[in-house]
N, C-alpha and C positions, 0 to 999 in steps of 0.2 A: 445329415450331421453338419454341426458347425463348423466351419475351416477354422484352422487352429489362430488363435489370436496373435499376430504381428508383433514382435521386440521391439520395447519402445526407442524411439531414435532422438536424440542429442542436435541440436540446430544444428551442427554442422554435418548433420544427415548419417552420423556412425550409428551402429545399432551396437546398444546395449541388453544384455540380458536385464528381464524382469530382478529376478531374485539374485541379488549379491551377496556373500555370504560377508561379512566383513571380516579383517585377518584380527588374528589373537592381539592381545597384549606383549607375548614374549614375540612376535612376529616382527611388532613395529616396531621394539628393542624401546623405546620408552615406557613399561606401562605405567605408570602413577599418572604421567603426565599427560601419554595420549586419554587415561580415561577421565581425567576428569576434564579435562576440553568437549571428551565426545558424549559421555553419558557424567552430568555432573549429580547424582544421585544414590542414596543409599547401596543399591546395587556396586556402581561400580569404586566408593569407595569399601566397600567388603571385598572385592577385587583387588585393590590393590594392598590394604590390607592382607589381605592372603599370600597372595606376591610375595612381598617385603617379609613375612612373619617364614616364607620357605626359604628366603633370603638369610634371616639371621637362624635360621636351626640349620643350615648348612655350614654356617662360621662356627657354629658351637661343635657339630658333630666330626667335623673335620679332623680336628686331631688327635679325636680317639678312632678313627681307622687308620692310624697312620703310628708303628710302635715307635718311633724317633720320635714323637711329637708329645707324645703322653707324658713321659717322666719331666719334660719343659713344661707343661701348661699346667699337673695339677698340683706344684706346689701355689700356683697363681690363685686357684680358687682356695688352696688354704687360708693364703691372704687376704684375699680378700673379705671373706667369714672372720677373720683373725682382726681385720680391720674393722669391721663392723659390730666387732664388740668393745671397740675400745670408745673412749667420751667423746662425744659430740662437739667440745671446744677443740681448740687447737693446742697439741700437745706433741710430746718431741717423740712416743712412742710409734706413733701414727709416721709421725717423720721416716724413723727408722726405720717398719718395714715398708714404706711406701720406696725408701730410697734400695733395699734389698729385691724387694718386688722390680723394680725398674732395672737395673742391672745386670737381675736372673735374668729377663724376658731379654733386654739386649742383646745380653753375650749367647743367648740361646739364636737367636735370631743371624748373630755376626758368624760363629763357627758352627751350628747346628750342621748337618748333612742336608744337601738340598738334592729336590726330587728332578727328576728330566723333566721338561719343559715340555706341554703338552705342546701349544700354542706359544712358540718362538718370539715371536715379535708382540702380541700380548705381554709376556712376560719380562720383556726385553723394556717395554715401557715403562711398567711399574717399577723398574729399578730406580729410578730418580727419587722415587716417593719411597720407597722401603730405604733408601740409604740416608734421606732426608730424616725419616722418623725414627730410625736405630739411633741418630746421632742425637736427637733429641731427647727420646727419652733412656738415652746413658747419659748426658750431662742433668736432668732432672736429676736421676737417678743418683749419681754423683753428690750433688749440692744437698739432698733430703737427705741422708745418708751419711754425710759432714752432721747438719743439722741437729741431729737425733742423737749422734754421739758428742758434739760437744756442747750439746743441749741450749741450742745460742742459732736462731734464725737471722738469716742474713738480711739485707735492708729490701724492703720490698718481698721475703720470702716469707713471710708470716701464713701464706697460703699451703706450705709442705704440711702443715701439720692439719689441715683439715682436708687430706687426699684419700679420705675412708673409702672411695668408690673408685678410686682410679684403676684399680687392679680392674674391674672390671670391662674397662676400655683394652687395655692390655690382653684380654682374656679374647676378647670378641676379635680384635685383630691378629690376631696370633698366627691365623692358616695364612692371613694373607702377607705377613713382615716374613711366615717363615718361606714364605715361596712356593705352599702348596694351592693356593688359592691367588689371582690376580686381585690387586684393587681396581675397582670398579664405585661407580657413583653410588649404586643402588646398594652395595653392601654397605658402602659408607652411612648411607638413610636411615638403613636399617639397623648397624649399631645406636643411629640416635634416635632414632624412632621407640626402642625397646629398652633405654637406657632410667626413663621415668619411673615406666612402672614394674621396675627388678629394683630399682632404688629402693622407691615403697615397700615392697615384699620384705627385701634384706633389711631396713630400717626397722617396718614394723614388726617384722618378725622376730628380730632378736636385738628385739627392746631390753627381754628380761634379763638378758646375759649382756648387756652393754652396761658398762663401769661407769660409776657415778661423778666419779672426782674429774 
């Protein structure tokens, strides 16, 4: 019989096993980025694709396991459906629930009930950023909202009235402003990653019930 064949050794004479299993995507905590450095091919962007796509159905499903969460989030998808039917130019109705939508999700955000913190300091970091974008989008909120009601955009705000999609940014960060989810890069990605073609859908979709004037 053959004597078993020797583990090949590294110049500096350490022995390495043959077969190295390589670690996961979730292991390296990069994956978009370790894969396509290491396998720059069909494969592993379906990979990370898949990643990023378990990434944003975790932001969506979130705050319907959670009963504090639901009564805040689905007047947002009304909105944003509600938005999506209104004209494609810039107009002060669009103003007004973009500036209603922005407020609701704030003040749901500022006083809602917040969960215990799995991971402490995790969560402890994201505070800079959740208090940074509560404050932003209640002064949008505010200004579109002025806007709409006294039907008179302000200099430079000519953009409030064509914010038919914004509800939907507002929708995707939700788990994470409300404190049930941390921010993290990757979820960030994958709000923009998935923001294109839900665009599409809701645009083309309901073309037929979008108002002409």
């Amino acid at each position: 019989m053959w004597p078993a064949r020797a583990p090949a050794t590294t110049r500096e004479g350490a022995r390495t096993p043959l077969n190295v299993s390589r670690p996961s995507y979730e292991d390296l905590g990069q994956p978009a980025l370790n894969a396509f450095r290491a396998e720059p091919d069909v494969l592993a962007l379906g990979q990370v694709m898949h990643f990023y796509w378990s990434v944003f159905v975790r932001l969506i499903v979130t705050p319907f396991e959670h009963l504090q969460l639901i009564w805040g989030i689905v007047p947002l998808y009304f909105g944003l459906l509600l938005n999506e039917t209104a004209p494609t130019k810039a107009n002060f109705r669009t103003a007004l629930q973009t500036g209603f939508s922005f407020l609701w999700a704030g003040l749901q955000w500022l006083f809602a009930p917040r969960p215990a913190p799995v991971h402490p300091p995790e969560s402890h970091a994201s505070l800079p950023i959740n208090l940074l974008v509560t404050v932003l989008v209640l002064t949008i909120g505010v200004v579109a909202l002025l806007s709409g009601v006294r039907k008179r955009f302000p200099k430079h705000g000519r953009f409030l009235g064509h914010t038919r999609f914004a509800n939907y940014f507002m929708i995707t960060i939700f788990p994470m402003q409300a404190h049930f989810l941390n921010w993290t890069l990757a979820r960030l990605v994958a709000v923009v990653i998935f923001a294109p073609p839900i665009w599409l859908a809701l645009h083309f979709g309901l073309m037929p019930f979008r108002g002409r004037k």
